[in-house]
C-alpha positions in Angstrom: 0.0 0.0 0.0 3.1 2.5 0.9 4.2 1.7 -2.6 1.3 2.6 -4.5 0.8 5.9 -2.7 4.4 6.6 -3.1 4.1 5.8 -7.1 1.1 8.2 -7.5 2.7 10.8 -5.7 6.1 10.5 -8.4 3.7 10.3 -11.0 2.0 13.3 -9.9 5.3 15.5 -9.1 6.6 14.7 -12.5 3.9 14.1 -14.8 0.7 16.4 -14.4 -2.4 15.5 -16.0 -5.9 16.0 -15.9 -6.6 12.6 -16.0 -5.8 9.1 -16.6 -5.3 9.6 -20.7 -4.7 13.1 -21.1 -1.5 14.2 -21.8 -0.8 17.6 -20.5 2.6 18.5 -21.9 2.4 17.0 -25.1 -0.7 18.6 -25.8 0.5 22.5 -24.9 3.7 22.0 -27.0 1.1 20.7 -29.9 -0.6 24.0 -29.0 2.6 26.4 -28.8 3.6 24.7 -32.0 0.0 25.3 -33.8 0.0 29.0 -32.7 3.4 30.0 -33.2 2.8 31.7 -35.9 0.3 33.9 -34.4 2.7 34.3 -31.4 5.2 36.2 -34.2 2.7 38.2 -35.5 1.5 39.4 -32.2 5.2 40.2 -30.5 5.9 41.9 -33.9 2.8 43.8 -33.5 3.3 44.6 -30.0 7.5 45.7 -30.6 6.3 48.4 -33.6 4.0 50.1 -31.0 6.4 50.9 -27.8 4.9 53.0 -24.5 6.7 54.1 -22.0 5.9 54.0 -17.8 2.6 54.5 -17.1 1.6 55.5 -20.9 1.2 51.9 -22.2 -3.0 53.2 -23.4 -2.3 51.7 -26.9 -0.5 48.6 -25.5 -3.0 47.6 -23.2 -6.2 48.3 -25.1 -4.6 45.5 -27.4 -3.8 43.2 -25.2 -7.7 43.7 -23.5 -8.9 43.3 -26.5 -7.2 40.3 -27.9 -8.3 38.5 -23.8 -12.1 39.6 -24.1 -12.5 37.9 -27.5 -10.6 34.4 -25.5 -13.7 35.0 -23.3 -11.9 35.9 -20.2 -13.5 38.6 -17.5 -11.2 41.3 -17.9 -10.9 44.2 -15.7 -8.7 47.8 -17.3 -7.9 50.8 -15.8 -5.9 49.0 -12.7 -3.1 51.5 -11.9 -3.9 53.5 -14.9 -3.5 51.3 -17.7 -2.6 47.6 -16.6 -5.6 44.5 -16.9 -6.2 41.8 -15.0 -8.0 38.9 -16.7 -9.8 35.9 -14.9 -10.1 32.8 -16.5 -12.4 30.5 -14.3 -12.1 26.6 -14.4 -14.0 24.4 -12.5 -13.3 25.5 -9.0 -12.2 29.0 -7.6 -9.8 27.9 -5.6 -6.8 28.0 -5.6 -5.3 31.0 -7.9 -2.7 31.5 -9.7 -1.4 34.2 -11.9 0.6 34.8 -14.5 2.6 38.3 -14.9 3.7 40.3 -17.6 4.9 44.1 -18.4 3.9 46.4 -21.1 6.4 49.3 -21.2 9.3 50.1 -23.0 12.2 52.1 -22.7 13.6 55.4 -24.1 15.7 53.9 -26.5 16.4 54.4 -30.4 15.9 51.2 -32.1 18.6 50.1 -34.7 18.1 46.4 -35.6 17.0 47.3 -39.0 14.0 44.7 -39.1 11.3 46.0 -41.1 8.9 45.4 -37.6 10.9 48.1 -36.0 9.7 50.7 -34.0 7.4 53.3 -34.8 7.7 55.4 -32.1 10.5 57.3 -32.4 12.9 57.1 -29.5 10.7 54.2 -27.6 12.1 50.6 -28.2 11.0 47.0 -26.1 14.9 47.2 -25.5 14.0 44.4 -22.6 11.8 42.0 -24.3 8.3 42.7 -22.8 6.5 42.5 -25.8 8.0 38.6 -26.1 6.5 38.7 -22.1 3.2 40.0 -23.0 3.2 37.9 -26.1 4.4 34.3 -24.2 0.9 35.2 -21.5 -1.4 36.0 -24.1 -0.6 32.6 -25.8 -0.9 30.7 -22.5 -3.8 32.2 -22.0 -5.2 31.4 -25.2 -4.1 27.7 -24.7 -5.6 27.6 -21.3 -9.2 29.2 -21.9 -9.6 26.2 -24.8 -9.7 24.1 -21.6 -11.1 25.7 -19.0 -13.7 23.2 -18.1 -10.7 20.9 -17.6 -8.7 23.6 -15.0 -9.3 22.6 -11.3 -9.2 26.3 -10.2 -9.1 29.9 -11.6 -5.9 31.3 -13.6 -5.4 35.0 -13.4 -3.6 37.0 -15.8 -2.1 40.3 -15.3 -0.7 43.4 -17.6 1.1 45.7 -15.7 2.7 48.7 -16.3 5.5 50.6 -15.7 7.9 48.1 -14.9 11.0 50.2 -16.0 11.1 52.6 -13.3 8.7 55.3 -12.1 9.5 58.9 -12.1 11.2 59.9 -8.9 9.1 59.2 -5.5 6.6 57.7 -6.9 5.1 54.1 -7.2 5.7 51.7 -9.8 3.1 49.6 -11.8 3.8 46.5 -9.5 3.5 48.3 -6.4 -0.3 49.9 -7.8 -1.3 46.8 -9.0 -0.9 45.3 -5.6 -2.3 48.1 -3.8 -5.7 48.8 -6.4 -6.1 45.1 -5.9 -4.7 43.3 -8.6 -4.0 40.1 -6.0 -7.7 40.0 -4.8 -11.3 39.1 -5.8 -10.0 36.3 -6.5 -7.4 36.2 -4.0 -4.3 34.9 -5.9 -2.7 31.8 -4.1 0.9 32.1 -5.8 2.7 34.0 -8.9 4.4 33.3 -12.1 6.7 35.1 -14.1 10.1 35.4 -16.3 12.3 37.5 -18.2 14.2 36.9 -21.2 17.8 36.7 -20.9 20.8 36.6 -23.4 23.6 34.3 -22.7 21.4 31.5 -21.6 21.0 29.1 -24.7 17.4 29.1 -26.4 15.6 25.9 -24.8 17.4 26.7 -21.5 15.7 28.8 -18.5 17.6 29.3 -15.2 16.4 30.1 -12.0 17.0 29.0 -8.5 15.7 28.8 -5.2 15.7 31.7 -3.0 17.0 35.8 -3.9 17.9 35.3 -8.1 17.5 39.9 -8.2 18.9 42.1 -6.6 17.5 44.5 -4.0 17.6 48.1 -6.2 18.5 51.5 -4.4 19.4 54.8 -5.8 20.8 57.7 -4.4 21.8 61.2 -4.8 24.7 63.2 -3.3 25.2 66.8 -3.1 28.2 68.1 -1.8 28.6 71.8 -0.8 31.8 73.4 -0.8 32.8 77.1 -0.6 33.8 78.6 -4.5 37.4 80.5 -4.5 39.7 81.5 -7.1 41.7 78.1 -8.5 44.6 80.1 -7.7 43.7 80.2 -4.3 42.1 77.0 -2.8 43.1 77.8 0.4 40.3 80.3 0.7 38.1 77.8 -0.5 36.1 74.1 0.4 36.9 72.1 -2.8 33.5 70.2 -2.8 35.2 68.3 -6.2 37.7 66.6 -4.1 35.4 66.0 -1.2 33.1 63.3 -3.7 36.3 62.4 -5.0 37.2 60.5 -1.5 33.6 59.9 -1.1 33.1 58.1 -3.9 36.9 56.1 -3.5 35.8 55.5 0.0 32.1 54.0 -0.8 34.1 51.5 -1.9 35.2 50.1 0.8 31.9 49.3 2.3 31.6 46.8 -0.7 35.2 45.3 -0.2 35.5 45.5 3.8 32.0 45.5 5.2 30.8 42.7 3.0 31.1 39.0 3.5 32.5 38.2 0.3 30.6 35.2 -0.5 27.5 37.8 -0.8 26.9 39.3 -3.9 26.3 43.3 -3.9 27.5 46.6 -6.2 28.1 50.0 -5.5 28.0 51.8 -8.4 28.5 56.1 -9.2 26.5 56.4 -12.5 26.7 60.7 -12.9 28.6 63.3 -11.4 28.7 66.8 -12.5 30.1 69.8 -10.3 32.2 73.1 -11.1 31.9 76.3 -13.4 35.2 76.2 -14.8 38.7 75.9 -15.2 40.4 78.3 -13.0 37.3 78.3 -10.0 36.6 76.2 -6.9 33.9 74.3 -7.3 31.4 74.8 -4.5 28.7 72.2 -5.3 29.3 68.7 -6.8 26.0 65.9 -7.5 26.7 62.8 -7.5 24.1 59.8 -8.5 24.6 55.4 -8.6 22.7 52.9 -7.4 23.2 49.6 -4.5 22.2 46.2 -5.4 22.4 43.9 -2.7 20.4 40.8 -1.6 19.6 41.2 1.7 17.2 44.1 3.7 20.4 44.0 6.4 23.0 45.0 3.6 21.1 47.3 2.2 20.7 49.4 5.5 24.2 48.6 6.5 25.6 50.0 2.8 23.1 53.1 3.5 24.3 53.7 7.4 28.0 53.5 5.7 27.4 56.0 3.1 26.2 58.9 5.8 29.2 58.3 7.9 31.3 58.6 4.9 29.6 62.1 4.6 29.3 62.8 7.8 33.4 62.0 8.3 34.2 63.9 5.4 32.0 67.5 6.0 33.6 67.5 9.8 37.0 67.1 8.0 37.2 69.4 5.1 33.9 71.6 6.3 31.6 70.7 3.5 27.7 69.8 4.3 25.5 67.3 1.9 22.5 66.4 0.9 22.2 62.5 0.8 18.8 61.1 -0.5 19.1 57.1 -0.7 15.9 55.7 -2.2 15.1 52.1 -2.3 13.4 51.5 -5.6 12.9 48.0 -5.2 13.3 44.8 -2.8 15.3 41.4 -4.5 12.7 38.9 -6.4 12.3 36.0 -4.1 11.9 32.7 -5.7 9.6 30.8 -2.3 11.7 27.7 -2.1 8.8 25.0 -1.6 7.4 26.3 -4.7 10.7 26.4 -6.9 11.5 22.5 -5.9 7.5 21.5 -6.6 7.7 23.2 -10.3 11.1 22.3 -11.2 10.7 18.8 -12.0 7.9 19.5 -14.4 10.1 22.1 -16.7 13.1 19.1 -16.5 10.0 16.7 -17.8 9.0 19.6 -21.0 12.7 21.3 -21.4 14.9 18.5 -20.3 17.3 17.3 -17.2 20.4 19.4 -18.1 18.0 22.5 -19.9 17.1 23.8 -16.4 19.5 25.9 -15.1 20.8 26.4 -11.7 21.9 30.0 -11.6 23.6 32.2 -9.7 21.8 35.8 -8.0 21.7 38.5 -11.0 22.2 42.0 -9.7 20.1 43.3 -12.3 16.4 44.6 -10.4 12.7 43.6 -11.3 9.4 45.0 -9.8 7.9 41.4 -9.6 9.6 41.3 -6.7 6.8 42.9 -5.0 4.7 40.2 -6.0 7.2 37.9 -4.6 7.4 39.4 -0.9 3.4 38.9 -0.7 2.7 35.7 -2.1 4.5 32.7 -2.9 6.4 33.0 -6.5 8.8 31.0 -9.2 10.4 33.9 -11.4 12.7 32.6 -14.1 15.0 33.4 -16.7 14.4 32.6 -20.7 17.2 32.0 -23.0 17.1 33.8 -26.2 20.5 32.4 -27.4 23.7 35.1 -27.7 21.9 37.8 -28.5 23.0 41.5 -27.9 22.1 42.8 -24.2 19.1 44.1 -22.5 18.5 47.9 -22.6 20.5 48.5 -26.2 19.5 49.4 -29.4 19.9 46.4 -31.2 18.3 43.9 -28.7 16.0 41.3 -29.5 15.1 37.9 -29.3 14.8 34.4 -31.1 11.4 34.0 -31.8 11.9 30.3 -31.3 10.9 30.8 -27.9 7.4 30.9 -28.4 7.3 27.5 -28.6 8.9 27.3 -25.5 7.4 29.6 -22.5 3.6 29.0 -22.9 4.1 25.2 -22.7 6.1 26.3 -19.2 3.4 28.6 -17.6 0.2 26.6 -18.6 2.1 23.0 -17.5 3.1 24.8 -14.3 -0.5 26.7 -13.5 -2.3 23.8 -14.3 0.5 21.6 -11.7 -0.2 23.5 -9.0 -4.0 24.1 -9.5 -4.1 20.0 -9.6 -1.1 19.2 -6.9 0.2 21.9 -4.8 -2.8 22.4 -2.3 -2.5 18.8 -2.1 1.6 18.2 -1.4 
Protein backbone atom coordinates (compact mmCIF):
# COMPACT_ATOMS: atom_id res chain seq x y z
CA UNK A 1 0.00 0.00 0.00
CA UNK A 2 3.14 2.51 0.89
CA UNK A 3 4.24 1.65 -2.56
CA UNK A 4 1.29 2.58 -4.49
CA UNK A 5 0.81 5.88 -2.70
CA UNK A 6 4.41 6.57 -3.15
CA UNK A 7 4.14 5.76 -7.11
CA UNK A 8 1.06 8.18 -7.52
CA UNK A 9 2.69 10.85 -5.69
CA UNK A 10 6.06 10.50 -8.40
CA UNK A 11 3.74 10.25 -10.98
CA UNK A 12 1.96 13.34 -9.89
CA UNK A 13 5.30 15.46 -9.10
CA UNK A 14 6.64 14.71 -12.46
CA UNK A 15 3.92 14.08 -14.85
CA UNK A 16 0.65 16.44 -14.44
CA UNK A 17 -2.39 15.54 -16.00
CA UNK A 18 -5.93 15.97 -15.92
CA UNK A 19 -6.61 12.58 -16.04
CA UNK A 20 -5.77 9.10 -16.56
CA UNK A 21 -5.26 9.57 -20.70
CA UNK A 22 -4.71 13.11 -21.11
CA UNK A 23 -1.46 14.22 -21.79
CA UNK A 24 -0.79 17.61 -20.54
CA UNK A 25 2.63 18.48 -21.94
CA UNK A 26 2.36 16.98 -25.08
CA UNK A 27 -0.73 18.62 -25.80
CA UNK A 28 0.54 22.45 -24.87
CA UNK A 29 3.69 22.04 -27.04
CA UNK A 30 1.06 20.66 -29.94
CA UNK A 31 -0.61 24.02 -28.95
CA UNK A 32 2.57 26.42 -28.77
CA UNK A 33 3.62 24.73 -32.01
CA UNK A 34 -0.03 25.35 -33.84
CA UNK A 35 0.05 28.96 -32.73
CA UNK A 36 3.42 29.98 -33.22
CA UNK A 37 2.81 31.69 -35.92
CA UNK A 38 0.31 33.90 -34.44
CA UNK A 39 2.67 34.32 -31.45
CA UNK A 40 5.24 36.16 -34.21
CA UNK A 41 2.67 38.24 -35.46
CA UNK A 42 1.46 39.38 -32.15
CA UNK A 43 5.20 40.20 -30.53
CA UNK A 44 5.89 41.93 -33.87
CA UNK A 45 2.85 43.85 -33.49
CA UNK A 46 3.35 44.59 -29.96
CA UNK A 47 7.53 45.68 -30.58
CA UNK A 48 6.33 48.43 -33.56
CA UNK A 49 4.03 50.12 -31.04
CA UNK A 50 6.36 50.95 -27.76
CA UNK A 51 4.94 53.03 -24.54
CA UNK A 52 6.69 54.10 -22.02
CA UNK A 53 5.91 54.03 -17.78
CA UNK A 54 2.59 54.51 -17.14
CA UNK A 55 1.56 55.49 -20.92
CA UNK A 56 1.17 51.87 -22.22
CA UNK A 57 -2.96 53.22 -23.44
CA UNK A 58 -2.32 51.69 -26.86
CA UNK A 59 -0.55 48.57 -25.54
CA UNK A 60 -3.03 47.57 -23.19
CA UNK A 61 -6.23 48.31 -25.14
CA UNK A 62 -4.61 45.49 -27.45
CA UNK A 63 -3.82 43.17 -25.23
CA UNK A 64 -7.69 43.75 -23.55
CA UNK A 65 -8.91 43.34 -26.49
CA UNK A 66 -7.19 40.33 -27.87
CA UNK A 67 -8.33 38.54 -23.80
CA UNK A 68 -12.10 39.58 -24.09
CA UNK A 69 -12.49 37.88 -27.46
CA UNK A 70 -10.63 34.37 -25.54
CA UNK A 71 -13.69 35.00 -23.26
CA UNK A 72 -11.90 35.87 -20.16
CA UNK A 73 -13.51 38.57 -17.51
CA UNK A 74 -11.22 41.27 -17.94
CA UNK A 75 -10.88 44.19 -15.72
CA UNK A 76 -8.73 47.75 -17.31
CA UNK A 77 -7.92 50.85 -15.78
CA UNK A 78 -5.94 48.96 -12.73
CA UNK A 79 -3.08 51.49 -11.94
CA UNK A 80 -3.88 53.49 -14.87
CA UNK A 81 -3.46 51.30 -17.74
CA UNK A 82 -2.59 47.61 -16.56
CA UNK A 83 -5.57 44.53 -16.91
CA UNK A 84 -6.20 41.78 -14.97
CA UNK A 85 -8.04 38.93 -16.72
CA UNK A 86 -9.84 35.94 -14.89
CA UNK A 87 -10.15 32.81 -16.50
CA UNK A 88 -12.45 30.51 -14.33
CA UNK A 89 -12.13 26.65 -14.39
CA UNK A 90 -13.99 24.37 -12.53
CA UNK A 91 -13.33 25.50 -9.01
CA UNK A 92 -12.21 28.98 -7.62
CA UNK A 93 -9.77 27.88 -5.56
CA UNK A 94 -6.80 28.02 -5.63
CA UNK A 95 -5.31 31.01 -7.87
CA UNK A 96 -2.71 31.48 -9.70
CA UNK A 97 -1.44 34.22 -11.92
CA UNK A 98 0.61 34.82 -14.49
CA UNK A 99 2.62 38.30 -14.89
CA UNK A 100 3.66 40.30 -17.60
CA UNK A 101 4.94 44.13 -18.44
CA UNK A 102 3.85 46.36 -21.05
CA UNK A 103 6.39 49.33 -21.22
CA UNK A 104 9.28 50.13 -23.02
CA UNK A 105 12.23 52.11 -22.72
CA UNK A 106 13.60 55.44 -24.07
CA UNK A 107 15.68 53.87 -26.52
CA UNK A 108 16.39 54.41 -30.38
CA UNK A 109 15.87 51.17 -32.13
CA UNK A 110 18.57 50.13 -34.74
CA UNK A 111 18.10 46.38 -35.57
CA UNK A 112 17.05 47.27 -39.00
CA UNK A 113 14.02 44.69 -39.07
CA UNK A 114 11.25 45.95 -41.08
CA UNK A 115 8.92 45.38 -37.61
CA UNK A 116 10.87 48.05 -36.05
CA UNK A 117 9.66 50.66 -33.99
CA UNK A 118 7.41 53.31 -34.85
CA UNK A 119 7.69 55.45 -32.06
CA UNK A 120 10.50 57.34 -32.37
CA UNK A 121 12.86 57.08 -29.48
CA UNK A 122 10.73 54.22 -27.57
CA UNK A 123 12.12 50.65 -28.20
CA UNK A 124 10.99 46.99 -26.08
CA UNK A 125 14.91 47.20 -25.50
CA UNK A 126 14.03 44.43 -22.65
CA UNK A 127 11.81 41.97 -24.34
CA UNK A 128 8.32 42.75 -22.78
CA UNK A 129 6.48 42.52 -25.83
CA UNK A 130 8.04 38.60 -26.05
CA UNK A 131 6.49 38.69 -22.14
CA UNK A 132 3.19 40.02 -22.97
CA UNK A 133 3.16 37.92 -26.09
CA UNK A 134 4.44 34.29 -24.17
CA UNK A 135 0.86 35.19 -21.49
CA UNK A 136 -1.38 35.96 -24.09
CA UNK A 137 -0.65 32.59 -25.79
CA UNK A 138 -0.87 30.65 -22.53
CA UNK A 139 -3.85 32.22 -22.04
CA UNK A 140 -5.25 31.42 -25.21
CA UNK A 141 -4.13 27.75 -24.75
CA UNK A 142 -5.55 27.60 -21.35
CA UNK A 143 -9.22 29.16 -21.89
CA UNK A 144 -9.56 26.21 -24.78
CA UNK A 145 -9.70 24.13 -21.64
CA UNK A 146 -11.09 25.70 -18.99
CA UNK A 147 -13.71 23.25 -18.09
CA UNK A 148 -10.69 20.86 -17.61
CA UNK A 149 -8.72 23.60 -15.05
CA UNK A 150 -9.28 22.56 -11.27
CA UNK A 151 -9.22 26.25 -10.23
CA UNK A 152 -9.07 29.91 -11.59
CA UNK A 153 -5.86 31.33 -13.61
CA UNK A 154 -5.41 35.05 -13.43
CA UNK A 155 -3.55 36.97 -15.78
CA UNK A 156 -2.06 40.32 -15.26
CA UNK A 157 -0.74 43.38 -17.56
CA UNK A 158 1.11 45.66 -15.73
CA UNK A 159 2.73 48.65 -16.29
CA UNK A 160 5.47 50.57 -15.75
CA UNK A 161 7.93 48.12 -14.90
CA UNK A 162 10.97 50.16 -15.96
CA UNK A 163 11.07 52.65 -13.30
CA UNK A 164 8.70 55.28 -12.12
CA UNK A 165 9.50 58.87 -12.14
CA UNK A 166 11.24 59.87 -8.86
CA UNK A 167 9.07 59.23 -5.53
CA UNK A 168 6.58 57.74 -6.91
CA UNK A 169 5.09 54.07 -7.18
CA UNK A 170 5.66 51.67 -9.82
CA UNK A 171 3.06 49.57 -11.78
CA UNK A 172 3.81 46.50 -9.50
CA UNK A 173 3.51 48.33 -6.45
CA UNK A 174 -0.27 49.90 -7.83
CA UNK A 175 -1.25 46.80 -9.04
CA UNK A 176 -0.95 45.25 -5.55
CA UNK A 177 -2.34 48.05 -3.77
CA UNK A 178 -5.74 48.76 -6.37
CA UNK A 179 -6.06 45.07 -5.92
CA UNK A 180 -4.69 43.30 -8.57
CA UNK A 181 -4.02 40.07 -6.03
CA UNK A 182 -7.72 40.00 -4.82
CA UNK A 183 -11.33 39.12 -5.76
CA UNK A 184 -9.97 36.30 -6.46
CA UNK A 185 -7.38 36.21 -3.96
CA UNK A 186 -4.32 34.93 -5.86
CA UNK A 187 -2.72 31.81 -4.12
CA UNK A 188 0.92 32.09 -5.77
CA UNK A 189 2.71 34.05 -8.92
CA UNK A 190 4.43 33.27 -12.09
CA UNK A 191 6.65 35.11 -14.10
CA UNK A 192 10.10 35.44 -16.31
CA UNK A 193 12.28 37.55 -18.18
CA UNK A 194 14.20 36.90 -21.24
CA UNK A 195 17.84 36.74 -20.87
CA UNK A 196 20.80 36.60 -23.41
CA UNK A 197 23.63 34.26 -22.70
CA UNK A 198 21.39 31.48 -21.64
CA UNK A 199 20.98 29.15 -24.67
CA UNK A 200 17.40 29.11 -26.42
CA UNK A 201 15.60 25.88 -24.76
CA UNK A 202 17.37 26.68 -21.49
CA UNK A 203 15.68 28.78 -18.52
CA UNK A 204 17.62 29.33 -15.15
CA UNK A 205 16.39 30.08 -12.05
CA UNK A 206 17.01 29.02 -8.54
CA UNK A 207 15.66 28.82 -5.18
CA UNK A 208 15.75 31.73 -2.99
CA UNK A 209 17.01 35.77 -3.93
CA UNK A 210 17.89 35.32 -8.06
CA UNK A 211 17.52 39.87 -8.25
CA UNK A 212 18.92 42.07 -6.62
CA UNK A 213 17.48 44.50 -3.96
CA UNK A 214 17.60 48.12 -6.22
CA UNK A 215 18.45 51.53 -4.43
CA UNK A 216 19.45 54.76 -5.83
CA UNK A 217 20.77 57.67 -4.41
CA UNK A 218 21.78 61.23 -4.81
CA UNK A 219 24.66 63.16 -3.33
CA UNK A 220 25.19 66.76 -3.06
CA UNK A 221 28.24 68.06 -1.83
CA UNK A 222 28.57 71.78 -0.84
CA UNK A 223 31.75 73.39 -0.75
CA UNK A 224 32.79 77.07 -0.62
CA UNK A 225 33.81 78.56 -4.49
CA UNK A 226 37.36 80.49 -4.52
CA UNK A 227 39.66 81.46 -7.07
CA UNK A 228 41.67 78.08 -8.52
CA UNK A 229 44.63 80.08 -7.65
CA UNK A 230 43.73 80.20 -4.31
CA UNK A 231 42.06 76.97 -2.77
CA UNK A 232 43.13 77.77 0.44
CA UNK A 233 40.34 80.32 0.74
CA UNK A 234 38.11 77.82 -0.46
CA UNK A 235 36.08 74.11 0.40
CA UNK A 236 36.91 72.11 -2.75
CA UNK A 237 33.53 70.20 -2.83
CA UNK A 238 35.15 68.34 -6.17
CA UNK A 239 37.71 66.59 -4.15
CA UNK A 240 35.44 66.05 -1.20
CA UNK A 241 33.09 63.35 -3.68
CA UNK A 242 36.33 62.43 -5.01
CA UNK A 243 37.17 60.46 -1.50
CA UNK A 244 33.63 59.93 -1.07
CA UNK A 245 33.15 58.06 -3.91
CA UNK A 246 36.93 56.12 -3.52
CA UNK A 247 35.80 55.49 -0.03
CA UNK A 248 32.08 53.98 -0.82
CA UNK A 249 34.12 51.51 -1.91
CA UNK A 250 35.23 50.06 0.82
CA UNK A 251 31.85 49.34 2.35
CA UNK A 252 31.65 46.85 -0.70
CA UNK A 253 35.17 45.35 -0.17
CA UNK A 254 35.55 45.52 3.80
CA UNK A 255 31.99 45.46 5.17
CA UNK A 256 30.75 42.68 3.00
CA UNK A 257 31.11 39.00 3.53
CA UNK A 258 32.52 38.15 0.33
CA UNK A 259 30.57 35.19 -0.48
CA UNK A 260 27.53 37.84 -0.76
CA UNK A 261 26.91 39.35 -3.85
CA UNK A 262 26.35 43.34 -3.94
CA UNK A 263 27.51 46.64 -6.20
CA UNK A 264 28.11 50.04 -5.54
CA UNK A 265 28.01 51.76 -8.42
CA UNK A 266 28.47 56.10 -9.24
CA UNK A 267 26.49 56.40 -12.48
CA UNK A 268 26.70 60.65 -12.86
CA UNK A 269 28.60 63.32 -11.38
CA UNK A 270 28.66 66.84 -12.52
CA UNK A 271 30.11 69.83 -10.34
CA UNK A 272 32.23 73.12 -11.11
CA UNK A 273 31.89 76.33 -13.45
CA UNK A 274 35.21 76.17 -14.85
CA UNK A 275 38.73 75.87 -15.17
CA UNK A 276 40.44 78.25 -12.95
CA UNK A 277 37.28 78.30 -9.99
CA UNK A 278 36.62 76.21 -6.86
CA UNK A 279 33.94 74.29 -7.29
CA UNK A 280 31.39 74.75 -4.47
CA UNK A 281 28.67 72.17 -5.30
CA UNK A 282 29.26 68.69 -6.84
CA UNK A 283 26.02 65.93 -7.47
CA UNK A 284 26.68 62.82 -7.50
CA UNK A 285 24.07 59.83 -8.51
CA UNK A 286 24.63 55.41 -8.58
CA UNK A 287 22.69 52.85 -7.38
CA UNK A 288 23.20 49.62 -4.51
CA UNK A 289 22.25 46.25 -5.42
CA UNK A 290 22.43 43.94 -2.69
CA UNK A 291 20.36 40.82 -1.62
CA UNK A 292 19.58 41.19 1.70
CA UNK A 293 17.24 44.10 3.66
CA UNK A 294 20.36 43.95 6.40
CA UNK A 295 23.04 45.04 3.63
CA UNK A 296 21.10 47.25 2.20
CA UNK A 297 20.66 49.41 5.48
CA UNK A 298 24.22 48.61 6.51
CA UNK A 299 25.55 50.03 2.79
CA UNK A 300 23.12 53.07 3.51
CA UNK A 301 24.29 53.70 7.37
CA UNK A 302 28.05 53.49 5.66
CA UNK A 303 27.37 56.05 3.09
CA UNK A 304 26.20 58.90 5.84
CA UNK A 305 29.19 58.29 7.89
CA UNK A 306 31.30 58.60 4.86
CA UNK A 307 29.59 62.12 4.56
CA UNK A 308 29.31 62.80 7.82
CA UNK A 309 33.41 62.02 8.25
CA UNK A 310 34.24 63.88 5.42
CA UNK A 311 32.03 67.54 5.98
CA UNK A 312 33.59 67.49 9.79
CA UNK A 313 37.02 67.06 8.03
CA UNK A 314 37.24 69.40 5.13
CA UNK A 315 33.86 71.62 6.28
CA UNK A 316 31.59 70.67 3.52
CA UNK A 317 27.66 69.78 4.27
CA UNK A 318 25.54 67.34 1.88
CA UNK A 319 22.48 66.39 0.92
CA UNK A 320 22.20 62.49 0.84
CA UNK A 321 18.81 61.10 -0.47
CA UNK A 322 19.05 57.07 -0.73
CA UNK A 323 15.91 55.72 -2.20
CA UNK A 324 15.05 52.11 -2.25
CA UNK A 325 13.43 51.54 -5.64
CA UNK A 326 12.88 47.97 -5.15
CA UNK A 327 13.34 44.79 -2.79
CA UNK A 328 15.28 41.37 -4.49
CA UNK A 329 12.74 38.87 -6.39
CA UNK A 330 12.30 36.02 -4.06
CA UNK A 331 11.87 32.74 -5.67
CA UNK A 332 9.55 30.78 -2.35
CA UNK A 333 11.67 27.74 -2.13
CA UNK A 334 8.76 25.00 -1.65
CA UNK A 335 7.38 26.29 -4.69
CA UNK A 336 10.74 26.44 -6.92
CA UNK A 337 11.48 22.53 -5.87
CA UNK A 338 7.50 21.54 -6.60
CA UNK A 339 7.69 23.19 -10.26
CA UNK A 340 11.12 22.26 -11.18
CA UNK A 341 10.67 18.84 -12.00
CA UNK A 342 7.90 19.54 -14.43
CA UNK A 343 10.07 22.07 -16.72
CA UNK A 344 13.15 19.09 -16.49
CA UNK A 345 10.02 16.70 -17.83
CA UNK A 346 8.99 19.56 -20.99
CA UNK A 347 12.68 21.29 -21.42
CA UNK A 348 14.86 18.47 -20.32
CA UNK A 349 17.28 17.32 -17.23
CA UNK A 350 20.42 19.44 -18.10
CA UNK A 351 17.99 22.53 -19.87
CA UNK A 352 17.13 23.77 -16.36
CA UNK A 353 19.49 25.90 -15.11
CA UNK A 354 20.84 26.43 -11.65
CA UNK A 355 21.89 29.99 -11.60
CA UNK A 356 23.64 32.20 -9.66
CA UNK A 357 21.83 35.85 -8.01
CA UNK A 358 21.73 38.48 -11.01
CA UNK A 359 22.23 42.03 -9.71
CA UNK A 360 20.10 43.34 -12.30
CA UNK A 361 16.36 44.64 -10.36
CA UNK A 362 12.72 43.65 -11.27
CA UNK A 363 9.37 44.96 -9.77
CA UNK A 364 7.86 41.45 -9.58
CA UNK A 365 9.59 41.30 -6.73
CA UNK A 366 6.77 42.89 -4.96
CA UNK A 367 4.70 40.21 -5.98
CA UNK A 368 7.20 37.92 -4.57
CA UNK A 369 7.38 39.44 -0.93
CA UNK A 370 3.43 38.86 -0.74
CA UNK A 371 2.73 35.73 -2.14
CA UNK A 372 4.55 32.69 -2.91
CA UNK A 373 6.43 32.97 -6.52
CA UNK A 374 8.83 31.02 -9.17
CA UNK A 375 10.39 33.90 -11.41
CA UNK A 376 12.69 32.56 -14.10
CA UNK A 377 14.99 33.37 -16.70
CA UNK A 378 14.37 32.61 -20.72
CA UNK A 379 17.19 31.98 -22.98
CA UNK A 380 17.10 33.85 -26.25
CA UNK A 381 20.47 32.42 -27.36
CA UNK A 382 23.69 35.08 -27.66
CA UNK A 383 21.93 37.79 -28.53
CA UNK A 384 22.98 41.52 -27.86
CA UNK A 385 22.10 42.80 -24.16
CA UNK A 386 19.14 44.15 -22.47
CA UNK A 387 18.53 47.92 -22.64
CA UNK A 388 20.55 48.54 -26.25
CA UNK A 389 19.54 49.43 -29.40
CA UNK A 390 19.91 46.40 -31.19
CA UNK A 391 18.31 43.90 -28.71
CA UNK A 392 15.97 41.29 -29.51
CA UNK A 393 15.10 37.90 -29.33
CA UNK A 394 14.85 34.38 -31.08
CA UNK A 395 11.36 34.03 -31.77
CA UNK A 396 11.93 30.27 -31.34
CA UNK A 397 10.94 30.84 -27.86
CA UNK A 398 7.35 30.92 -28.36
CA UNK A 399 7.33 27.53 -28.55
CA UNK A 400 8.90 27.30 -25.50
CA UNK A 401 7.40 29.63 -22.52
CA UNK A 402 3.64 28.96 -22.85
CA UNK A 403 4.09 25.25 -22.70
CA UNK A 404 6.09 26.26 -19.21
CA UNK A 405 3.39 28.64 -17.61
CA UNK A 406 0.23 26.61 -18.60
CA UNK A 407 2.09 23.05 -17.53
CA UNK A 408 3.13 24.82 -14.26
CA UNK A 409 -0.46 26.69 -13.51
CA UNK A 410 -2.28 23.84 -14.25
CA UNK A 411 0.49 21.56 -11.70
CA UNK A 412 -0.21 23.52 -9.02
CA UNK A 413 -3.95 24.05 -9.51
CA UNK A 414 -4.06 19.99 -9.60
CA UNK A 415 -1.10 19.22 -6.93
CA UNK A 416 0.21 21.86 -4.75
CA UNK A 417 -2.76 22.44 -2.30
CA UNK A 418 -2.53 18.82 -2.11
CA UNK A 419 1.60 18.15 -1.40
Amino acid sequence: MKKVSFLVLFVALVCPSFGTDFDLISHFKKKANEYFDEAVQLRRHLHQYPELCFQEKQTSAFVANYLTKLGLDVQTGIAGVGIKAILRGTKKKPVVAIRAEMDALPISEETGFPYSSKNKGKMHACGHDAHMTHVLITAKILSEIREKIPGTVVFIFQPCEEGPPPNQPGGAELMIQEGALKNPTVNAMLGLHVFPDIPVGCIGLRKGPIMANVASFYITIYGKSSHGAFPHQGIDAIYVACCAIQQFQSLISRLRDPTEPAVLSVGKIGGGVRVNVIAEKVELEGTVRTFSFEFQDKIYRGMKNILEGLSTAYGTTYRFIFSKDAPYVKNDESLTGFLIPVFKKILGETQVLDVKPMSIGEDFSYYSHRIPSVFFFLGIGDKPPLHTPSFTVDERIFKIAPVLFASAAIHYLNNYSRK
